[in-house]
N, C-alpha and C positions, 0 to 999 in steps of 0.2 A: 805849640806842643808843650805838653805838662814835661816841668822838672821830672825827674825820679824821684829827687826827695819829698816832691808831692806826691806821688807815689807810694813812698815810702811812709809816707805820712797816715795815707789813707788806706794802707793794707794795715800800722801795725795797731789806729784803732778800731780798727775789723776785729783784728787779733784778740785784742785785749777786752772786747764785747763779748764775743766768742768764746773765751777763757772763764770771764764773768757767769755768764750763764750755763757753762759746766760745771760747775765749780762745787754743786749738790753732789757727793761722794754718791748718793744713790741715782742718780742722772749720770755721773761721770763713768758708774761700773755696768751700764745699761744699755749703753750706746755701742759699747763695743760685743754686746751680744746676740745673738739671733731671736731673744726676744723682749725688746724693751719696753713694748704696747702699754704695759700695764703700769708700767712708771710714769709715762708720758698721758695716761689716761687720768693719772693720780693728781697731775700738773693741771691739768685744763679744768680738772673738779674742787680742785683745793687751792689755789696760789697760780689763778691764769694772768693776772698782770703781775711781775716779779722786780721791786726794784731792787737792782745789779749793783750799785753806788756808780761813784765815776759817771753822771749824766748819764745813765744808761737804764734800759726798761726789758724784759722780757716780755712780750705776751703770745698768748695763747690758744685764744676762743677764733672761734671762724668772724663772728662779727666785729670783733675790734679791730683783725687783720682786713679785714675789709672796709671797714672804714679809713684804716690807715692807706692802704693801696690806691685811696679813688681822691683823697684828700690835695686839692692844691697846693698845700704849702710844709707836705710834707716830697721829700728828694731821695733816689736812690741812695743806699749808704758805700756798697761798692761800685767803684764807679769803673776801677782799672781789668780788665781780665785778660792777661799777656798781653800788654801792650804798657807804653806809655801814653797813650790818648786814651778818652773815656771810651768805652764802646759802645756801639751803634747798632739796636738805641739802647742796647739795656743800661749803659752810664748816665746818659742824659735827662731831661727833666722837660718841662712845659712844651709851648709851642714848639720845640726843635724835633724833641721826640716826637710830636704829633704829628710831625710832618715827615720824619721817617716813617713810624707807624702805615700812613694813610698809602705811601710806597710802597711797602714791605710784606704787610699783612697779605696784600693778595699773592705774590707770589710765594707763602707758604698757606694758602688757602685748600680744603680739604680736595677741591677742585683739582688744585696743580699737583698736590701730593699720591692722589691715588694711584695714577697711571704709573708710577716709579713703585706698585708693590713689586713687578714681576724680577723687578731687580735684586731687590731685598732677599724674596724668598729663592731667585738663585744662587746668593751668593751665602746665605745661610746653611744652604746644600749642600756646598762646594767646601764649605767648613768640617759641618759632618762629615764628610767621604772622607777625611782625613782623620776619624777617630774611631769612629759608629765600631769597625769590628774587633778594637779591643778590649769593649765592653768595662773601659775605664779610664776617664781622663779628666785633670784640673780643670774643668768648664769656663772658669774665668777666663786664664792664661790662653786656653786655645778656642773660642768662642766667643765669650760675652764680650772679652777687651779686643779682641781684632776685627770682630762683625760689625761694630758701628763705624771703625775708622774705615772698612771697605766701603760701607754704604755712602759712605762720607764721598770716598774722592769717587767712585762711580755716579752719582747724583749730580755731583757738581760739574760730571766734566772733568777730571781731575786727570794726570797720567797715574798709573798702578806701581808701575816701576821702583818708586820710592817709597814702599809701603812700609818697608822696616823702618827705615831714617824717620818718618811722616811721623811713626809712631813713638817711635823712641824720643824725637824734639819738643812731640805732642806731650808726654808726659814728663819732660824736662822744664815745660811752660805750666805745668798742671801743680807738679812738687816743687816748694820748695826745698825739698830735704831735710838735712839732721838741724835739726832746731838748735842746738848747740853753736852751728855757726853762724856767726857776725850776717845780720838781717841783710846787709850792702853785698855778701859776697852771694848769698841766696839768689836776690835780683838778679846781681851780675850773669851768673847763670841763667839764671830765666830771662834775660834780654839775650844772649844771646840764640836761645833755642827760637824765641821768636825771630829774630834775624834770619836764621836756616828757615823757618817757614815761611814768614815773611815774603823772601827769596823764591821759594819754590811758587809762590799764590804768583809772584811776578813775572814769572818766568812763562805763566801760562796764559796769562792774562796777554802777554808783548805777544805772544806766538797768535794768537788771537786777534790784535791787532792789525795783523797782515794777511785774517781771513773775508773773502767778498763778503760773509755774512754770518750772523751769527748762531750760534752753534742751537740746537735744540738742549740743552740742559739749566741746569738751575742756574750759573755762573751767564751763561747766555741770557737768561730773564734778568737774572741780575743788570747786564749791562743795556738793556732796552725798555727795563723801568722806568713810569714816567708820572709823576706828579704835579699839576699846576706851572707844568712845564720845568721844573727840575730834575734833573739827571743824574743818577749816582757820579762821583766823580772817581777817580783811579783810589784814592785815600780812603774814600768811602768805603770802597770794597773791599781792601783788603783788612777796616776792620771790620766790616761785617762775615769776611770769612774767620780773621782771628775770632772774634764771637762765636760765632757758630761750630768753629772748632772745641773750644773751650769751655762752652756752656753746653754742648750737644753730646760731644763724645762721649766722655767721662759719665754724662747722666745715663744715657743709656746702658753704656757696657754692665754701673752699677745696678740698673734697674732689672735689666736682663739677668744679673748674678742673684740680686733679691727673690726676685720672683721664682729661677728655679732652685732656690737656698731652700723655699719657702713649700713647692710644690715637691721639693723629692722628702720633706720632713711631714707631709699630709698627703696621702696618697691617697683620701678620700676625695680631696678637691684636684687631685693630676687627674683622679680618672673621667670625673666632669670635664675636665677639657680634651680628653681623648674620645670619648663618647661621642662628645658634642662640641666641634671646633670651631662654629659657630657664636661661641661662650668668649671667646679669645678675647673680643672688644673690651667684654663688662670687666673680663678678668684682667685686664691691663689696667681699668678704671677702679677698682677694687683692691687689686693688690698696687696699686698708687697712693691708694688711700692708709691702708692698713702698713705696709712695709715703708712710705716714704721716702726713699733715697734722695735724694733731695731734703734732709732736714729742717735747712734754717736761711735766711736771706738777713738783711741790714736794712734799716730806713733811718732815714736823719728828718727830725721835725724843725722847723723855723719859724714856729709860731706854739702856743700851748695849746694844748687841746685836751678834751675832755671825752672820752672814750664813748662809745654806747654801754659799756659794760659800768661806765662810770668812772674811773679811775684816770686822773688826772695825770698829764705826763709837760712837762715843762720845755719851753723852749729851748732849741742846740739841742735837745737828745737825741741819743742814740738807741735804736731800738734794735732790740731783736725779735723778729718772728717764726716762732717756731710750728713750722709746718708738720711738725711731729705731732704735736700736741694738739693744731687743731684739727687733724684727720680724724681724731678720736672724741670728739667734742659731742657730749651725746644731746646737744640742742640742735644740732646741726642732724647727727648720723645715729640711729636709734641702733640699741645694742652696739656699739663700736666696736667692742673686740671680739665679733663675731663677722668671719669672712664668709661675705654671701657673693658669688659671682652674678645673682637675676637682683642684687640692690639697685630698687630705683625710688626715689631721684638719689646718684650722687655726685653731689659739688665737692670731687673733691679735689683739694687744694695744692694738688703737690708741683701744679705748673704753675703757683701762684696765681693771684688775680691782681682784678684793678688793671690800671695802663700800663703796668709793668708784667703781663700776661707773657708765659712764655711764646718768644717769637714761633720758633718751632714746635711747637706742642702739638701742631696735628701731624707734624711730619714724624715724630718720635712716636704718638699714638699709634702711627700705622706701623712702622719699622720694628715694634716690639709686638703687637699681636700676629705682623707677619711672621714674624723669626718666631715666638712661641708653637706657631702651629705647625711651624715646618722642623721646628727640635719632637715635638709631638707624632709627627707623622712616620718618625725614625726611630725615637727613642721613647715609648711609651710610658716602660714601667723603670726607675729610677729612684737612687737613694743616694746618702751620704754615705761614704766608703766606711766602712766598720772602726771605728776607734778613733775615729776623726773627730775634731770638735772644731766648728766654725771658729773664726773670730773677723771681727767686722770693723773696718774702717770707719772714719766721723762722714764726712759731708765734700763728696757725696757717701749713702753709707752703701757698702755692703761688705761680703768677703772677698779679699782679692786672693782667697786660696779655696776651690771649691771644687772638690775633692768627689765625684760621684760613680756611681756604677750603675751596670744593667747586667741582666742577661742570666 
């Protein structure tokens, strides 16, 4: 088991990468708004490889990010996500993760995902009925951030019970807090919110242990997964639930806030998907593209390499890739800052690529085009509340105050 202070090591030059590549006063005032496209458009056309100083690199373009993504000897950069072990697989690297991967991938395969929509879009329903007839509410607070944590412990088998705690811990493991204080007391907190989940993932797991047989949910595939004759073990799982908590929640609730940030400010494209809710898929794939929530990841290189785009980046570095930049890559996406929901082909890149593809990306594909059409089915016609002005968190991004009306 990793120290903390490797830990600590490995989040604060996360940090300090991250800080780097903000650090453009017109990138830094951009991200926090409801429309940055055109800054990040600016990036990928003028200055898509950025050296950062301190061993560190920006890039930009879709094919340099994929080249770096599929590259042997380059390594995930964060490796910790609430936890002090790396997680599994998104921390790990070569044969190990390959052999999670070859485990994993099928039971979030589009196959095992789909029959778990009926869930989603009940519980997406069950949200609205608690709002729909006041014809105005913070969308994040009572929607976007409580919808995927349900999806969450309903999928897995999870008990309900603990839904406030589940979430409050959740983002107790998520924030670190006021950046002011001492980086060791920040952790501190954030160990112990994984602790309380931790705890709870174990609690269900023992109760489970004492059943003749395994349950029908994901936590159940989980434990009867089977590769070349390896078997998840107890430690496995629960970081692959810590994972899955922490890489999952959080993207979704923000993508879900983007997206209706995005459609109550164009009411030419809400009404395509009211028309036609069939649209839902592309427009989960398009406004992925175009809104990003998910901005930026880390990779560490251990050998030099020499880019497709050209641009040389030196052993030990640290890279950042900014998924902002390449959704708008107009070699890749013709006209970028234009939102088509019938665009085809698009690659785009917001669940990452290469072996570090996100684990869950089809299960999140389907969980937001369900909840889309079933907020649609209720609430057609929608805006931002009058005199309101967004403002929008880093990464993942969106508003975590989202302020709308009907009626």
């Amino acid at each position: 088991m990793a120290e903390w202070t490797e830990v600590q090591q490995n989040q604060a030059r996360m940090f300090d990468v991250m800080t780097r590549a903000a650090a453009d006063p017109e990138i830094a005032a951009a991200v926090t708004g409801t429309d940055p496209q055109p800054v990040f458009a600016g990036v990928v056309t003028t200055c898509p490889v950025r050296d950062l100083g301190g061993a560190s690199y920006s890039l930009a373009r879709v094919n340099d990010l994929r080249y770096v993504n599929t590259h042997p000897a380059v390594e995930q950069g964060l490796k910790y996500l609430g936890s002090d072990r790396p997680a599994i697989p998104f921390g790990i690297d070569g044969p190990e993760h390959r052999r999670y991967r070859r485990l994993l991938d099928p039971v979030f395969s589009p196959k095992r995902v789909e029959p778990l929509a009926g869930q989603v879009r009940q519980l997406a329903h069950e949200l609205i009925d608690t709002f729909a007839a006041d014809m105005a509410v913070d969308a994040y607070a009572a929607w976007c951030q409580p919808l995927p944590s349900m999806m969450f412990l309903s999928i897995m088998g999870l008990p309900m019970d603990q839904l406030d705690n589940f979430i409050r811990f959740k983002n107790a493991s998520l924030d670190l807090g006021d950046d002011n204080q001492p980086l060791e007391e920040r952790l501190a907190r954030r160990a112990e919110a994984v602790t309380w989940i931790q705890e709870y993932f174990t609690a269900d797991l023992d109760a489970r242990e004492r059943e003749a047989s395994p349950r029908d949910d994901m936590i159940g595939w989980l434990l009867t997964a089977e590769v070349e004759g390896y078997r998840l073990t107890r430690t496995d799982i629960l970081d692959i639930l810590g994972l899955l908590m922490i890489a999952g929640l959080d993207t979704v609730a923000s993508s879900l806030a983007c997206f209706l940030s995005y459609l109550a400010r164009h009411p030419e494209h809400r009404a395509q998907l009211v028309a036609d809710p069939s649209l839902a898929r592309n427009a989960v794939e398009e406004l992925m593209r175009y809104e990003t929530p998910v901005t930026e990841t880390f990779r560490i290189t251990r050998e030099d390499l020499t880019l497709p785009s050209g641009a040389h980046i030196p052993a030990q570095s640290w890279m950042h890739l900014s998924w902002s930049a390449a959704n708008l890559d107009p070699a890749v996406f013709p006209d970028p800052l234009t939102v088509d929901f019938r665009r085809k082909p698009n690659p785009q890149v917001g669940f990452s690529t290469g072996v570090h593809r996100c684990l869950g990306s089809h299960l999140a594909r389907m969980e937001m085009a369900v909840a889309l059409t079933a907020w649609h089915e209720r609430i057609p016609d929608y805006s931002i509340a009058p005199g309101e002005t967004l403002a929008y968190a880093g990464n993942p991004r969106a508003p975590h105050r989202l302020p709308l009306v009907w009626g």
